[in-house]
Structures are given as C-alpha cells and as structure tokens.
Steps between C-alpha positions, in 0.01 A plus 500: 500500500162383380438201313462579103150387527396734775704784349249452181194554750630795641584693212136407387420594861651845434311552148216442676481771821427736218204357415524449131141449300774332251730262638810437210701161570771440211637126583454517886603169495801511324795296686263380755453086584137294467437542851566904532307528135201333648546712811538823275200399313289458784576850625432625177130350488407626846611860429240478161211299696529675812473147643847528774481132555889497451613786665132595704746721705590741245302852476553548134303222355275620215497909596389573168691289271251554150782252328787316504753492200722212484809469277611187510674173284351216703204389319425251826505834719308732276228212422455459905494854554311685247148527391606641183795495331664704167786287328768724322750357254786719452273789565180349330207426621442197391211341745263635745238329726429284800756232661280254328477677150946545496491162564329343230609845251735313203680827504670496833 
C-alpha cells in the first residue's frame, strides 16, 4: 500500500489525465505531515507554472490548467501557494486580495 502522502499525488495525478482548464483541490492536505504538505505543495505549483522541477518526469504538468482552486484551512499553506486568495467566514466573503493584502486585512 502507498504511503498517505503519495496516495494524495496520485489521486491529483488521476484528476489531472483529463486535462482540466480548472483544477478543484478542497483540503488536499488534510491529515498529511510538514514534510508530505511541503511535498504536496510543491506538486501543486509545478502543475500551475508548468515549471516540473519536482516531478520533471511527469507528462501532465501544466496541459492547460487556466486555474487552480484551493479549499483549504491552513492559512501557512494557502499564503505559500496562492497568488490570490478569497476568505469565507461561515459562508461570507469576508476578504479578498493578494497573500500580502490577507495578511495585513484587520478582517481575517
């Protein structure tokens, strides 16, 4: 059986042989440790920048991905990740904006 951690990359391995213009993550990350979040993470970037520094091996890398939605709790994770980020509140929007802006918003 495959490490929890690998598991993670090939589900998103599997989401992406269709080659989604919208790739939906809701909490990826969820039960994983610091060193398969930053692993996860990683992946993550290089399938949005094309880049395949991580995994250069892998075919799917980029193949149209327009956008990447992340659902996710970990403000650490979604402020490394994203390049823009909505904050909901029960529901609410209640911030929108750059890492940089969500970090100095009085709202969040």
């Amino acid at each position: 059986m495959l490490p929890y951690g690998m598991r993670k990359r090939v589900e998103l391995g599997r989401a992406l042989a269709i080659e989604p213009k919208v790739l939906l993550l809701d909490e990826p990350m969820a039960g994983m440790n610091l060193e398969e979040k930053e692993d996860i993470a990683r992946f993550i970037i290089d399938i949005f920048e094309g880049q395949g520094t991580t995994y250069p091996e892998s075919p799917v890398l980029r193949d149209g991905v327009n956008c990447i939605v992340l659902v996710e709790h970990d403000m650490g994770v979604v402020m490394d990740i994203a390049d823009r980020i909505v904050v909901l509140d029960f529901g609410r929007k209640i911030a929108e904006g750059t890492p940089d802006e969500i970090k100095t918003n009085p709202e969040v």
